[in-house]
N, C-alpha and C positions, 0 to 999 in steps of 0.2 A: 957124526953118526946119522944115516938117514932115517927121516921119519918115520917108517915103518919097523924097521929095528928097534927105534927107542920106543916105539907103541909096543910093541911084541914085549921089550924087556919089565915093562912098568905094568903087562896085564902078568908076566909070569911072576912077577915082583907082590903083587896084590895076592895070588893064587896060591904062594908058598908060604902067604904068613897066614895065622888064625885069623876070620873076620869074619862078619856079621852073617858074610852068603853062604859060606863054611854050615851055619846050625839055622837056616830059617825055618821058622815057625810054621804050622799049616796057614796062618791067619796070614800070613803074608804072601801075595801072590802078586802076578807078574800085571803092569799095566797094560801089557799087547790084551794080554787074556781078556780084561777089564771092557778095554776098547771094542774088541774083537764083537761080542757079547751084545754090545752095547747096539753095534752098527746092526748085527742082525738081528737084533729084538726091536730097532727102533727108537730108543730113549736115549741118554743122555748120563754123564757123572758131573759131578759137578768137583771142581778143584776148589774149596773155601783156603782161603790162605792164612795161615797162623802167626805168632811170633813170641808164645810164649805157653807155659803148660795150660792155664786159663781158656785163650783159642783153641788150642791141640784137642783137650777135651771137648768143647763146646762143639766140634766137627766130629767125635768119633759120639760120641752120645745121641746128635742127632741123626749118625747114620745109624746107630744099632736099634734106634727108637723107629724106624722105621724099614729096618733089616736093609737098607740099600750097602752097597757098596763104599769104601770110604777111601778118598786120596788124604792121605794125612801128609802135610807138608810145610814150607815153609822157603819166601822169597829175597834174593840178595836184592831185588831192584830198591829194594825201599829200605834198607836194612844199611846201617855204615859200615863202612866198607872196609875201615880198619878192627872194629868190632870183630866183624865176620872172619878177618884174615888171624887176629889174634887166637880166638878159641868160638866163636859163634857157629858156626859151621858147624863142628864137632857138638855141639853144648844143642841146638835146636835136634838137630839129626838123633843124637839120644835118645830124645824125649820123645822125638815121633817114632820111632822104632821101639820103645819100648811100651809107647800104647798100642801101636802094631801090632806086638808081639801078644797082649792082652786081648785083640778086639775080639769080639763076638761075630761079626763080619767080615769079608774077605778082606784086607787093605794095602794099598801103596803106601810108602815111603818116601816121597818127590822133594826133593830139591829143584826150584824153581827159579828160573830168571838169573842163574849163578853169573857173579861179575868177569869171573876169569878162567882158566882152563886149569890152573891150579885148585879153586875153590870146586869143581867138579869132579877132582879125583879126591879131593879130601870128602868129601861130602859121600861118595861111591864106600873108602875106608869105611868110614864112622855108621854106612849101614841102609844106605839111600839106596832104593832097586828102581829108582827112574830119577832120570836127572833131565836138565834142559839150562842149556848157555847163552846167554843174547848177545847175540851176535846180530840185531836189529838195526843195527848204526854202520855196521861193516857193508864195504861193495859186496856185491856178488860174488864175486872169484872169493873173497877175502871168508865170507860168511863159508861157501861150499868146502874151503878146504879146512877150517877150525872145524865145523859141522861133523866131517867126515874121519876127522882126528877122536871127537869127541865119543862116534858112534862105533867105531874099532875098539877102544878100551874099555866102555861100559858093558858092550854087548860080549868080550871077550870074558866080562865076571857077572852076565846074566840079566845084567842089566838093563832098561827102558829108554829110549833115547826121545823125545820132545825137541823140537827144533822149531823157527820161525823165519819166515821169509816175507816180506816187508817191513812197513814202519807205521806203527797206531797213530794216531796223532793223540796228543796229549794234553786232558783238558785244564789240567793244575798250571801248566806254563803256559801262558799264550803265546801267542808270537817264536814259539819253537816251529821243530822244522816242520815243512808241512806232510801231513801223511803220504807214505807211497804204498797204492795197490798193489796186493798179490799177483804177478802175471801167470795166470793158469800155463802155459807151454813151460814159463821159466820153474815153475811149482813143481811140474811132474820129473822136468831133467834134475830139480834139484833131489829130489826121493830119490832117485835113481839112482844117484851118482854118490848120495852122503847114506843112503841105508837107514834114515831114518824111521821110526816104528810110528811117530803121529806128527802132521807140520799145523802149526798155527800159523792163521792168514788174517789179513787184514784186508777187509771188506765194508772198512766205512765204523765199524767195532773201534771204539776210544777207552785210552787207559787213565784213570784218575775221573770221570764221569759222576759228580756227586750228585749234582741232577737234571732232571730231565732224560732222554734217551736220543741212543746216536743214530746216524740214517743210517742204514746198513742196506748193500750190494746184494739182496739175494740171486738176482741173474749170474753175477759175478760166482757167489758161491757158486750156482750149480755148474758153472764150467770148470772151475776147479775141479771141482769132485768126479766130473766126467773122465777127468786126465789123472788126476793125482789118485793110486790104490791104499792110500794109506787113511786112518780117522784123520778128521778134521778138528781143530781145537778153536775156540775164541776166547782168545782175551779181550780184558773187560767188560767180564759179563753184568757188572752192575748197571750199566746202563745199555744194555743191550735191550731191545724191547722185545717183554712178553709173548707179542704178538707175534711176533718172530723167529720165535724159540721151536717150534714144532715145525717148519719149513726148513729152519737150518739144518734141525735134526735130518730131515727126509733128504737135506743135499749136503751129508755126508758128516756134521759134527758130531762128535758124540764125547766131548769134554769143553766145559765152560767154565774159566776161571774167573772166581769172584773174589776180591779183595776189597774195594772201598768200602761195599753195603756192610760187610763183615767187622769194619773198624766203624764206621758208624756208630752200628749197632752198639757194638760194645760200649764206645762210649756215651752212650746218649741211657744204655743202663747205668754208669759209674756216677752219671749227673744226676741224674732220678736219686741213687744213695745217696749221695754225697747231700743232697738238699734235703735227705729225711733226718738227717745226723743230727744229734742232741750239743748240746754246745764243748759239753766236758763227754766224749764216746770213750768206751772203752776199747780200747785201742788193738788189744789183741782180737775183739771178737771182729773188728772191722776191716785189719789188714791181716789177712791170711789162713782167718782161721777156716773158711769153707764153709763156715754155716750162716744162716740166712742174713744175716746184718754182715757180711763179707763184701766187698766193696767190688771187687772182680767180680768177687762171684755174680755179682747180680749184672755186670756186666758180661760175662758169659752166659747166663741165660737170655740176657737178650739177643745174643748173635746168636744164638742155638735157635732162636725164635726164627729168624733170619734164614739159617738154613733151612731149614724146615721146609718154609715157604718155597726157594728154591730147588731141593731135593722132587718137590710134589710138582713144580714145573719143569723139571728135565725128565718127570718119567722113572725114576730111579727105585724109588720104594717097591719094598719085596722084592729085591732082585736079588740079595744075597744069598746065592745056593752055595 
């Protein structure tokens, strides 16, 4: 069966059963829109990445505390991979769609970094209105034609499509492969050709960056952006520098995904509990129960602190109309 058929059969396959796009909510809106917005006001969304109800809240609480916009999501790059193939996928996408469906602020549903091209139509099911596949490892031809598969059947059920065209370099493994630049001409044939709604680029931007900050390309960006009509995204914005956050904006980003600062975070609140705990704790009040001696909890408020701080450097606050 040719590829185009079997895409055709599997969006009218999605379309004739009940599904999440079937009854969306006002509170859930489209990430073009998000982006769109973003590029002509100038600022910035920031992607905080989740992996459990704990994160999921700590990102919709500090968006609604400062009325921005909220990507609620959640990543297979760092997630295992049998996990996610069993029921993860389904079980995370839930949870963000049903805070979604609650927020007091516009919101995305993003499925992020998905390992495979099955894990992006499940994740589409269970209620994701933007997805993105890495295809970061793939040649060219190999990435443009997955790419283009990917953006036919999401956008066929209304969907956001995220894509990436180079390779981050990676600060957790050394001696991995070495990063390869976004080539602006190759950027623009690739929009063109895959239909993509935002391409993430790699401009000197490292993923796993715990500390210090990366050099980043801004010449580099602005030629991209001269070529490529669509937002620009960077990964690893944790170590992306501040300083550099308001020039990127100007040459074309207007989404920056943070994940390490965000796990951090969290854990450096669970250690602060964990070291105030009394020898014999009461065990309900400390696992789960949501009130103040709750163990998460306090490590969610320290990543809420986090975004926070981030939200107020991309610009974002008060933007939710």
């Amino acid at each position: 069966m040719p590829d185009s058929e079997l895409r055709t059969r599997i969006a009218i396959s999605f379309q004739s059963q009940p599904a999440h796009h079937e009854k969306t909510p006002m509170s859930i809106v489209s990430l073009n829109d998000l982006l769109a917005r973003a590029m002509r006001e100038g600022y910035a969304l920031g992607y905080f990445e989740a992996w459990d109800p704990y994160s999921l809240e700590a990102v919709l609480e500090a968006a609604e505390e400062t009325r921005s916009p909220a990507i609620l999501g959640f990543g297979g790059a760092v997630a295992n991979p049998s996990w996610l193939d069993r029921w993860g996928v389904e079980e995370l996408a839930a949870l963000a769609r049903s805070l979604a469906e609650h927020a007091t602020v516009p919101a995305v549903v993003f499925f992020n970094e998905a390992r495979t091209f099955a894990q992006v139509l499940r994740g589409l099911r269970a209620g994701c209105n933007a997805v993105m596949l890495d295809t970061s490892h793939l040649p060219y031809a190999e990435n443009l034609a997955l790419t283009r598969k990917v953006t036919e059947v999401a956008h066929a059920l209304g969907a956001s499509v995220e894509a990436e065209l180079g390779r981050l370099a990676d600060a957790s493994a050394p001696g991995a492969e070495s990063p390869l630049y976004t080539d602006p001409a190759e950027a623009a044939h690739f929009v063109e050709q895959t239909g993509v709604d935002a391409l993430a680029v790699s401009v000197g931007n490292t993923h796993v960056l715990a500390e210090g900050e990366a050099t980043v390309d801004l010449e580099l960006l602005a030629r991209i952006h001269e070529l490529v009509p669509v937002p620009l995204v960077i990964h690893g914005g944790t170590g992306f520098p501040a300083w550099a956050v308001r020039p990127a904006i100007a040459r074309g980003v207007a989404k920056f995904n943070v994940g390490t600062r965000s796990k951090q975070a969290m854990l450096a609140g669970i250690r602060e509990a964990l070291a105030e705990l009394p020898e014999r704790p009461n065990v309900h009040r400390v696992i789960g129960s949501r009130e103040e001696g709750d163990l998460l909890a306090r490590g969610k408020a320290r990543m809420k602190e986090e975004i926070l701080k981030f939200i107020a450097l991309y610009g974002s606050a008060g933007r939710a109309i």
